[in-house]
C-alpha positions in Angstrom: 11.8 -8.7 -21.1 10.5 -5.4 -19.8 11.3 -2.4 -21.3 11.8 -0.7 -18.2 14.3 -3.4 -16.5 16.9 -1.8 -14.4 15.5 1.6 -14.2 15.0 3.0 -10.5 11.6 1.9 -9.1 10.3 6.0 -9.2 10.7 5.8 -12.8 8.1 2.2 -12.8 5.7 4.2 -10.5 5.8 7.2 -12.7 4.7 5.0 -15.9 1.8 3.4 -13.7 0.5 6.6 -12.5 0.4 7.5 -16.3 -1.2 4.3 -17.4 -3.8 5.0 -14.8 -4.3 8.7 -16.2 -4.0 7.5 -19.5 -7.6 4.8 -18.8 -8.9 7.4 -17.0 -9.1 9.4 -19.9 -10.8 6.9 -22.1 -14.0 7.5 -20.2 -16.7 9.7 -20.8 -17.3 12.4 -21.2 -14.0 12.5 -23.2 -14.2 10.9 -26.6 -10.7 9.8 -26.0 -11.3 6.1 -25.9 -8.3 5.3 -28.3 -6.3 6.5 -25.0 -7.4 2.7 -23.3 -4.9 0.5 -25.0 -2.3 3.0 -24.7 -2.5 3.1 -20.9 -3.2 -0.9 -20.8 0.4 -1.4 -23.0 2.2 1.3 -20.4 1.1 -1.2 -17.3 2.1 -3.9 -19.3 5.4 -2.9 -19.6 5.8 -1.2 -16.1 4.5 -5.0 -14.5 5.4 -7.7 -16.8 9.3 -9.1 -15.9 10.6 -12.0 -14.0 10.6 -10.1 -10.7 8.8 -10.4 -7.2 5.2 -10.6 -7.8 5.2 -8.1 -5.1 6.4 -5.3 -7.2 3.7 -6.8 -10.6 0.9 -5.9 -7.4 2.2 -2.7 -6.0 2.8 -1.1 -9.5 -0.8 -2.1 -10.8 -2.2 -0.9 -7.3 -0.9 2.2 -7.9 -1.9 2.8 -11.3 -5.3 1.4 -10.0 -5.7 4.5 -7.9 -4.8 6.3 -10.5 -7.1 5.7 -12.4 -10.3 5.4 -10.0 -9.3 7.9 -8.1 -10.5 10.9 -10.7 -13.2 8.2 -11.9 -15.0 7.9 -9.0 -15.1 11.3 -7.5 -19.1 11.3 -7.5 -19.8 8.9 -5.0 -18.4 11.3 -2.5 -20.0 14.1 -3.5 -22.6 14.9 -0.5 -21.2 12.3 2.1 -17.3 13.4 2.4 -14.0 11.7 0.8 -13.8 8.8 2.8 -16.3 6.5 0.6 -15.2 7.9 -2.4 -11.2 6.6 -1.4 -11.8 3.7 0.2 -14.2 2.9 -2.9 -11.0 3.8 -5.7 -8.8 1.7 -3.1 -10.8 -1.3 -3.1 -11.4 -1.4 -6.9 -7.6 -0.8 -7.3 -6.7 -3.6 -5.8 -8.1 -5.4 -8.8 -5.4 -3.5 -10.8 -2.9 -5.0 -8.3 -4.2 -8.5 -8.8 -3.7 -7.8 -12.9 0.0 -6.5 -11.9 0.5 -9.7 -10.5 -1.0 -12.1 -12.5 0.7 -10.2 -15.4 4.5 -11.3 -13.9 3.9 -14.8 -13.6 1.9 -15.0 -17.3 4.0 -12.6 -19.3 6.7 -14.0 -19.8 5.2 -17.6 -21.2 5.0 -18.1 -25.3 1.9 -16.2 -26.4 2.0 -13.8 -23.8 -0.2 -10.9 -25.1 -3.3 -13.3 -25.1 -3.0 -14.1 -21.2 -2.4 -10.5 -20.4 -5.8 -9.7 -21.7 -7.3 -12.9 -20.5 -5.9 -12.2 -17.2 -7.4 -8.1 -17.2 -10.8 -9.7 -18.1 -10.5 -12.3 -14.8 -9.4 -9.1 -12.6 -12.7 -7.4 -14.2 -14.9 -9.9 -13.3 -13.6 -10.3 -9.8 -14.1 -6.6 -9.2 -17.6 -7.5 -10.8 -18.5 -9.8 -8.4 -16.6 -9.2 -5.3 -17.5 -7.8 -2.6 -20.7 -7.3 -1.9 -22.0 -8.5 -5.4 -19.3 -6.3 -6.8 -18.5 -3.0 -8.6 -17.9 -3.0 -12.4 -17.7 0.4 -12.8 -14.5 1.3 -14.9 -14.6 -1.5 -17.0 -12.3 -1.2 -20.5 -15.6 -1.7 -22.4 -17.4 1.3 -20.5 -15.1 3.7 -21.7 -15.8 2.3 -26.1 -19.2 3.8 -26.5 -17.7 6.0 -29.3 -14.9 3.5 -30.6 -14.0 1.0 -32.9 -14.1 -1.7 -30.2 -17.8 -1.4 -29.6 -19.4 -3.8 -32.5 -17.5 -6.4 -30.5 -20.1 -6.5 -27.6 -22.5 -8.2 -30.3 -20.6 -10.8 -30.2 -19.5 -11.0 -26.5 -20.7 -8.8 -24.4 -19.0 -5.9 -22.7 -16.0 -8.7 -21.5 -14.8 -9.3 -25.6 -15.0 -5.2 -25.7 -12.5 -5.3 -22.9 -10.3 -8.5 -24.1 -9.9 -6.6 -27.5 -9.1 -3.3 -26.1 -6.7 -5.4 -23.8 -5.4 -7.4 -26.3 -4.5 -4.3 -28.2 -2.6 -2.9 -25.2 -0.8 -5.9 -24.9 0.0 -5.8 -28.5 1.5 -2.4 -28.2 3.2 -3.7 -25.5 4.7 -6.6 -27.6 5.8 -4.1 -30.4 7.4 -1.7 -28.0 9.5 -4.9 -26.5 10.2 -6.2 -29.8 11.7 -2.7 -30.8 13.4 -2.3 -27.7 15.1 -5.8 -27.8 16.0 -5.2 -31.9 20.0 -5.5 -31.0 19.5 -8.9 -29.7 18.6 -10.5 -32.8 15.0 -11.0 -32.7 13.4 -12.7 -35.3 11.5 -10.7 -38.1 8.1 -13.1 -37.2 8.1 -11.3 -34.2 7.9 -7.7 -35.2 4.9 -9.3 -37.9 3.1 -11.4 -35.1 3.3 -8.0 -32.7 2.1 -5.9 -35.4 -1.0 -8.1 -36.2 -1.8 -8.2 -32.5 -2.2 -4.5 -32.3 -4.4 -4.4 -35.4 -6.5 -7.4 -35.5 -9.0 -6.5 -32.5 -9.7 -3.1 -34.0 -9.8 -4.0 -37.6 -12.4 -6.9 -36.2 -14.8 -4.2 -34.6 -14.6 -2.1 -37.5 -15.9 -4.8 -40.0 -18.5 -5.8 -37.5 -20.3 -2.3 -37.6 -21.6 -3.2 -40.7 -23.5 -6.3 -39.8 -25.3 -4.3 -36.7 -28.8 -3.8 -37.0 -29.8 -0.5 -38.6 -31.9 2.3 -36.4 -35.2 0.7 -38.5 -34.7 -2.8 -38.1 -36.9 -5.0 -36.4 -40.2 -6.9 -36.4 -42.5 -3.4 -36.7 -41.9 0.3 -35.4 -43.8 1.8 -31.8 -43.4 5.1 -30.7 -42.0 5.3 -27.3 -41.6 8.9 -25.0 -39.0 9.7 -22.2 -39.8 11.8 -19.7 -37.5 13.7 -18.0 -39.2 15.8 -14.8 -36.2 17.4 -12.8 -36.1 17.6 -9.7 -36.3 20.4 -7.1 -32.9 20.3 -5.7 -29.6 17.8 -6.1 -28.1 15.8 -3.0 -28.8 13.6 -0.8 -32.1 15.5 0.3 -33.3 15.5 -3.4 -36.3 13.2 -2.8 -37.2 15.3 0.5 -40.1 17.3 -1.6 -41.2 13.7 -2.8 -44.7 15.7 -4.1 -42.5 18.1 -6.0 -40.9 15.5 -8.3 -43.9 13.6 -8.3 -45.5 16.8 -9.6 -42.8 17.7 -11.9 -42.9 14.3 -13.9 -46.8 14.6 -14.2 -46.6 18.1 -15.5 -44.2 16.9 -18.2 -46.1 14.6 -19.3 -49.3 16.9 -19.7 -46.9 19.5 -21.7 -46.6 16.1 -24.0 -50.1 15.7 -23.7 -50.8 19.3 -25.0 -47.8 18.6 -27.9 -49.5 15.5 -28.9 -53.1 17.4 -29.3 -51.8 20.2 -31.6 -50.2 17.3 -34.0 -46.5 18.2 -32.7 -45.3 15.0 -32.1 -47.1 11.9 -32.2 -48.6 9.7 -29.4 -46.5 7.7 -27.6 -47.5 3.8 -27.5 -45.6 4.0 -23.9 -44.2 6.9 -21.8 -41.4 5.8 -19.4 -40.5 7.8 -16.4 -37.3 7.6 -14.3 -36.3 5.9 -11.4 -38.0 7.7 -8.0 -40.4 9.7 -9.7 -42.5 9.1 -7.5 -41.1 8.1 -4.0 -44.5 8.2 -2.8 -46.2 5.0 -3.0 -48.6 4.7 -5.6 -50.0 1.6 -4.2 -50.9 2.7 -0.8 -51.3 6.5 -1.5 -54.6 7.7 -3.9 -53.3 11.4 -4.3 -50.1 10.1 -5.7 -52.0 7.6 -7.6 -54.6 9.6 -9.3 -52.1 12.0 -10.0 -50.3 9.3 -12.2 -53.4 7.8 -13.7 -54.6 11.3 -15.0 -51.0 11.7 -16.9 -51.6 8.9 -18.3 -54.9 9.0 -19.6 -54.2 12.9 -20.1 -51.2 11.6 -22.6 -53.2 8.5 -23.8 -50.7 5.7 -23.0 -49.4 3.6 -20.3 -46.5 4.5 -18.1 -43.7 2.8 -16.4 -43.6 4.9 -13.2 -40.6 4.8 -11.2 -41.9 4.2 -7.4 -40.5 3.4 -4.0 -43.1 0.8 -2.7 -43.4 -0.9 0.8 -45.1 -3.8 0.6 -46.9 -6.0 2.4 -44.5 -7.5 4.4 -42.7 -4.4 5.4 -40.1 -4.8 2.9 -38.8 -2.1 0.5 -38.3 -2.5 -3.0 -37.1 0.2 -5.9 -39.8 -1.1 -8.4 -41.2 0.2 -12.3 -44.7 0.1 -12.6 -46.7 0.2 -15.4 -49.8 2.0 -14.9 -52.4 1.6 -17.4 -54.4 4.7 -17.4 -57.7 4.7 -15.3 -57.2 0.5 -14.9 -54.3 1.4 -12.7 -51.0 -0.9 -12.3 -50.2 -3.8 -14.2 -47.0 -5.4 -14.0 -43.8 -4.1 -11.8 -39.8 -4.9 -11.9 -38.5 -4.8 -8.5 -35.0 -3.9 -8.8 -32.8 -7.1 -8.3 -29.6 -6.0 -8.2 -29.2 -3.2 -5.6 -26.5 -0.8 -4.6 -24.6 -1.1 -1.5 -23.7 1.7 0.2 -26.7 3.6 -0.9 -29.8 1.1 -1.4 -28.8 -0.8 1.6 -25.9 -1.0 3.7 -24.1 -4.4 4.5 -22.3 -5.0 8.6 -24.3 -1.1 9.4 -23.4 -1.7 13.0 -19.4 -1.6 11.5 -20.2 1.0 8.9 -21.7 3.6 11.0 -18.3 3.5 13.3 -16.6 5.6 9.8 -19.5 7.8 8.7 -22.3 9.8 10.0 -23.8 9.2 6.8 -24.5 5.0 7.4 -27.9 5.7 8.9 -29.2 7.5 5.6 -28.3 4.3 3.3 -31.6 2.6 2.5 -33.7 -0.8 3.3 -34.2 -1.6 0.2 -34.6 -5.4 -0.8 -33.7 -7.1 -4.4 -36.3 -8.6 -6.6 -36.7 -11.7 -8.2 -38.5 -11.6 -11.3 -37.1 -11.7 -15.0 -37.0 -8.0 -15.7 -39.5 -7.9 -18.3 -42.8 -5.7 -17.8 -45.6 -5.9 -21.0 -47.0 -2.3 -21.5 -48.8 -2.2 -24.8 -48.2 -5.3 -26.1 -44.6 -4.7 -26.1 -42.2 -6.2 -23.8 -39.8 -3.9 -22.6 -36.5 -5.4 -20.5 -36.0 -2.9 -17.6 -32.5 -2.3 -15.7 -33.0 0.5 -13.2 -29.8 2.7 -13.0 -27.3 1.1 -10.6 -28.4 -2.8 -12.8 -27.1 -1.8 -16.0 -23.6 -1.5 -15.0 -23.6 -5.6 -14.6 -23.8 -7.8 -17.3 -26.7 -10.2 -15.6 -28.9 -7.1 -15.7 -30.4 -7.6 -18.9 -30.3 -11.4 -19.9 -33.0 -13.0 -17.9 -34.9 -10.3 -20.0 -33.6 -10.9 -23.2 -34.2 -15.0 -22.0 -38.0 -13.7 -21.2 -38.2 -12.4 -25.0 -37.6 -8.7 -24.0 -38.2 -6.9 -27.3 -37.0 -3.0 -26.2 -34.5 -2.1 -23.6 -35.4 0.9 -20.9 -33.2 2.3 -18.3 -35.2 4.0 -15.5 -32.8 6.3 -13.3 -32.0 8.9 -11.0 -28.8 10.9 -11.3 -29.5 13.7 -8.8 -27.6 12.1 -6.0 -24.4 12.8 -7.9 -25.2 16.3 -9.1 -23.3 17.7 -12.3 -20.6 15.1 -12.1 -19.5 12.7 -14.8 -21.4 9.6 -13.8 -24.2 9.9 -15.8 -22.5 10.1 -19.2 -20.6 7.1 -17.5 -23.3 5.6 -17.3 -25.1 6.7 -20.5 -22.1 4.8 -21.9 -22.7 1.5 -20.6 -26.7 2.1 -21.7 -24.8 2.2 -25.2 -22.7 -0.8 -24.4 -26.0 -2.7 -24.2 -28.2 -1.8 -26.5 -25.2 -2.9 -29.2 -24.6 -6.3 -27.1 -28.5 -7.0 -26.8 -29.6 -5.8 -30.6 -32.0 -3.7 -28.7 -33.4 0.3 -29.2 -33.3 1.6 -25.6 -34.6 4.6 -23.6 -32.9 6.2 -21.4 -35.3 8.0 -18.6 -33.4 9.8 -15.7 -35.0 12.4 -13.4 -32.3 15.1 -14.1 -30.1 14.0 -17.0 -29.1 12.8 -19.5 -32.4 11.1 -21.0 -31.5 9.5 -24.0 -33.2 7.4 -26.9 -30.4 4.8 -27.9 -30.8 2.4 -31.5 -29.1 -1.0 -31.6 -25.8 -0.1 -33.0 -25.5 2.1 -29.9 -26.0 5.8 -31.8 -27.8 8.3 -29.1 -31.0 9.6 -31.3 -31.6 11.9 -29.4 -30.6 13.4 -25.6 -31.6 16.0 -23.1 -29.1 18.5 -21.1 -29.1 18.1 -17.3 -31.4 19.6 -14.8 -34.0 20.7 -17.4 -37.5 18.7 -17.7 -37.9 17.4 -20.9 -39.7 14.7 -23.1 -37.9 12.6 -26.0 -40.3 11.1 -28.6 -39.4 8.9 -31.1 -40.2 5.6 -33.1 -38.0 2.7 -32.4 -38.2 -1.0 -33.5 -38.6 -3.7 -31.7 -36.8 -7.0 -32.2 -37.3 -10.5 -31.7 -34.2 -12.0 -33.2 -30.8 -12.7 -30.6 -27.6 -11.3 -31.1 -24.8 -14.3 -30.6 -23.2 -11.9 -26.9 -26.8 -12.4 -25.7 -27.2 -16.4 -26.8 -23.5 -17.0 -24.7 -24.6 -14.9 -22.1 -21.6 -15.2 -19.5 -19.5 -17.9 -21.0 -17.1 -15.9 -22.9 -15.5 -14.5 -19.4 -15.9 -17.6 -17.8 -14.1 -19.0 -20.5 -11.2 -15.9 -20.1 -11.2 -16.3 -16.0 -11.1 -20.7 -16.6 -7.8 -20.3 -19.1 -6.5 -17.3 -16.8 -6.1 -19.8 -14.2 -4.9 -22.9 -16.2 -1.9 -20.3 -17.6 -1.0 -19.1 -14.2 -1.1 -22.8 -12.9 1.1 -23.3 -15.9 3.3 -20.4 -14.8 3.7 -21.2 -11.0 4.9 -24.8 -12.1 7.1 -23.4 -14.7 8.7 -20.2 -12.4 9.3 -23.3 -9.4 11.2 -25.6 -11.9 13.3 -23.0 -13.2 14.1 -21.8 -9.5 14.9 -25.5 -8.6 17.2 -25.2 -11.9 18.9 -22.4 -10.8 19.8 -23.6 -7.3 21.0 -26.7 -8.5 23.0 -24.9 -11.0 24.5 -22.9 -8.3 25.1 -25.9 -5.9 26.8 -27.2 -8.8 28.9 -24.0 -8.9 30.0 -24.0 -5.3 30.6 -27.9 -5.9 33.1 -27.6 -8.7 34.9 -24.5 -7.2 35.7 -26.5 -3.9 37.0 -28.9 -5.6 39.2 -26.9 -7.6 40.1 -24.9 -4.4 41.3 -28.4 -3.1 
C-alpha cells in the first residue's frame, strides 16, 4: 500500500518533483550521493499502488524532468534550450516507464527487489535507445564518492545502481511498514525492511577492502597528462585549430624542461586530450612535425588526440600514438559517437528545429578493440562521449588492456558541471575494470585515477597543465569485467518475467472482482424479488 493513497494528486506530484531534486543532488559536483536512495524511496512511494498505470507513468515522468532537467543544462549551453529540453524530456520518459513498471510489480511478494530490477531495465533502455542511447544520469554515476562504489567490481556500474535502488526501495518498504503499523503487520516485516535498507551498503563497504591498492599490479610506469587549454570555449573553440595544437605542444616542452632539471621524472607515455590537434597529422607536415618534436623534446611517445579524414573521405575522432621521429603507430577511432554533436541522425528533419543542425559533425564510428600499445604498455582508450557506456571499455579489457586513458574535450560545455559528471563515471571504471586511469581533457579536469577509484591527482579548469605520476599496470580481471553485460541482462530478463507475472496476476484478480460484483447484483435481485 502506498503511503500517499488518497491524498490529492498535487500532493503525489509534489513528492515526484522532490524525488527528482532529491537524484539530482546526488550528482557531482555535490558529494551528496547518500541523497540517491532517498529520492529513489520518495518515487517509490509516490508510484507504487494498485492504480491506473497511467498515473505510475505520469508521476515518474514528472520526477524525470525533474531531475534531468538541472542535470543536463550543458548541452544547451551555445545552441539554445530546445536540445537541452527535448534531451531532459526524452530521458524522462525512462522515469515514466520505471513509474509504470513500478505499479504493476510493487505490489507482488518481494517487491523491493523488482523495483530495483525494474530501475536497472528503465537504465538500460535509456542506454540503448534511441540512437544508441544516453546513459547519462545513471544511479551509479552519481557514487564516485560513496559506499556503493566497490560494488562496480563486481558488476559494473548496473549492481552500483541495483544497490543504490534496492536501498531506495528498502526505505520505501520501512516507511510503508511504519505507516501500516495499526494494521497488524508482522514484526518479520519491519526486520526484512530493515535489512533491505542496510545490506547493499554494508556490502560495498566490506568490498573496499578487497580493491586493489594504488601500487598494485604487475610493475609501475610513469604516465603524464597533458592538459593544453584552449583559446576560447563554445562551439567555435576548435576555430584556431593551430592555437590548441600549439598550446598542447608547448605544455609538453614546459614538461620537457621539468624533466631536464630532475623535477619530475620522464614519462614512459604522455597522453593528450581529445582534439588537440584538429588538424590532421596524417595529411598535414607542420602539424606533424610540430607533434613529433614534443615528443622527442619530452622523450616519450604520445597519444595525440586528432580529427583525421581518411582515405575514403570519411571522418573519424581517432588517438594516435606518435612515436617520436618514427611518427604514428597505432590509432583508436572512436566507436561510439555522439549524436547530436558528432553526427546528426534524419538532418533533413533536424535542421526544420535548429539553426544549429548544419554545425553537427560527419564523423564515422570505429571498429577496432580500443586498445593502442605505446611503450610496451597497452593502454584501453575511451574518448570522452565512450566512457559514459558500459561497452566502452570491455573489448579493451578482452584485448588485455593493462591501463585505462580517457582522451577528451570539455570546452564545448564551458564551466558547467559535466565534466566532474563525467570525471565521475572515469571513477566508476577504473573501480569496475581494476584499472589506474588518466584522465586527459583540453580544459579540465585532467585527472590521474588508481583502481579503487581515488583521484591522485587533478587540474582546475581552463589552465594548461601536466600531471605526472607512476601507476601500475595490471593483468589480472576484476569479476564486473569477466560478466561484462550479463548482470543487467539478467535484471531487464527477470524485469519482464515479474511484470508478465504481474499483468496475469492484475487480469485475474479484475476477472475476480467482476465476477464478485455480478454475483452481487445476482443475489440482490433475487432478494428484491
Amino acid at each position: 500500500m502506498a503511503v500517499v493513497r488518497g491524498y490529492p494528486v498535487l500532493a503525489r506530484v509534489l513528492a515526484a518533483i522532490i524525488a527528482g531534486l532529491l537524484l539530482f543532488g546526488s550528482f557531482p559536483p555535490r558529494p551528496w550521493w547518500f541523497l540517491a536512495p532517498l529520492g529513489v524511496a520518495v518515487l517509490t512511494l509516490v508510484v507504487r499502488g494498485a492504480g491506473r498505470l497511467r498515473a505510475g507513468f505520469g508521476y515518474g515522468f514528472v520526477a524525470g524532468l525533474a531531475f534531468f532537467i538541472p542535470l543536463l543544462p550543458w548541452t544547451g549551453i551555445y545552441v539554445g534550450p530546445l536540445p537541452w529540453l527535448a534531451l531532459s524530456l526524452a530521458c524522462a520518459l525512462y522515469l515514466g516507464v520505471f513509474g509504470l513498471l513500478v505499479r504493476l510489480v510493487g505490489t507482488l511478494p518481494g517487491w523491493p527487489l523488482w523495483v530495483a530490477s525494474a530501475w536497472i531495465t528503465a537504465e538500460w533502455g535509456r542506454s540503448n535507445f534511441p540512437f544508441g542511447g544516453f546513459p547519462w544520469g545513471r544511479l551509479a554515476f552519481g557514487q564516485a564518492d560513496g559506499w556503493f562504489l566497490p560494488l562496480a567490481a563486481v558488476g559494473g556500474a548496473p549492481m552500483v545502481g541495483f544497490a543504490v535502488a534496492l536501498t531506495g526501495a528498502g526505505v520505501a518498504a520501512s516507511v510503508t511498514r511504519w505507516w501500516s503499523r495499526r494494521a497488524g503487520v508482522p514484526r518479520l516485516g519491519y526486520v526484512t525492511a530493515a535489512l533491505t535498507v542496510l545490506v547493499m551498503p554494508l556490502a560495498g563497504l566490506l568490498l573496499r577492502s578487497a580493491l586493489p591498492g594504488p601500487q598494485d599490479g604487475e610493475r609501475m610506469v610513469t604516465v603524464a597528462a597533458i592538459q593544453g587549454s584552449v583559446p576560447r570555449l563554445g562551439l567555435d573553440f576548435n576555430e584556431q585549430r593551430r592555437a590548441v595544437l600549439d598550446n598542447h605542444v608547448r605544455r609538453t616542452e614546459e614538461l620537457a624542461a621539468d624533466i631536464e632539471a630532475g623535477l619530475v621524472p620522464r614519462p614512459d607515455v604522455v597522453i593528450w586530450p581529445e582534439n588537440s590537434s584538429d588538424i590532421d597529422p596524417l595529411r598535414n607536415a607542420d602539424a606533424a612535425a610540430l607533434i613529433t618534436a614534443a615528443s622527442e623534446r619530452v622523450g616519450a611517445p604520445i597519444l595525440v588526440g586528432a580529427v583525421l579524414i581518411n582515405s575514403d573521405r570519411t571522418t573519424t575522432n581517432s588517438v594516435i600514438v606518435w612515436n617520436g621521429a618514427a611518427g604514428p603507430g597505432e590509432r583508436h577511432d572512436k566507436k561510439i559517437i555522439q549524436p547530436f554533436g558528432e553526427y546528426l541522425p534524419m538532418r533533413g528533419f533536424f535542421r526544420l528545429f535548429s539553426a544549429y543542425a548544419d554545425r553537427a559533425g560527419y564523423f564515422v564510428p570505429g571498429d577496432g578493440d580500443g586498445v593502442v600499445r605505446a611503450a610496451g604498455i597497452e593502454i584501453g582508450v575511451a574518448t570522452c562521449y565512450e566512457v559514459a557506456f558500459d561497452r566502452s571499455f570491455e573489448d579493451a579489457l578482452r584485448a588485455g588492456a593493462q591501463l585505462l586513458a580517457v582522451p577528451t574535450n570539455n570546452a564545448t560545455f564551458g564551466d558547467s558541471e559535466m565534466t566532474y559528471q563525467q570525471l565521475a563515471m572515469s571513477r566508476v571504471r577504473a573501480v569496475e575494470h581494476g584499472r589506474a586511469l588518466v584522465v586527459a581533457a583540453t580544459s579540465g579536469v585532467s585527472a590521474i585515477i588508481t583502481a579503487d577509484g581515488g583521484v591522485r591527482q587533478e587540474t582546475a579548469l581552463f589552465v594548461p597543465a601536466a600531471l605526472v605520476a607512476e601507476l601500475p599496470v595490471r593483468e589480472d580481471t576484476t569479476f564486473a569485467t569477466r560478466m561484462g553485460p550479463l548482470p543487467e541482462r539478467l535484471s531487464v530478463i527477470i524485469t519482464a518475467a515479474v511484470v508478465l507475472a504481474a499483468i496475469v496476476r492484475r487480469r485475474s484478480t479484475r476477472d475476480d472482482e467482476l465476477a464478485s460484483s455480478v454475483t452481487e447484483q445476482s443475489t440482490v435481485q433475487k432478494t428484491q424479488r
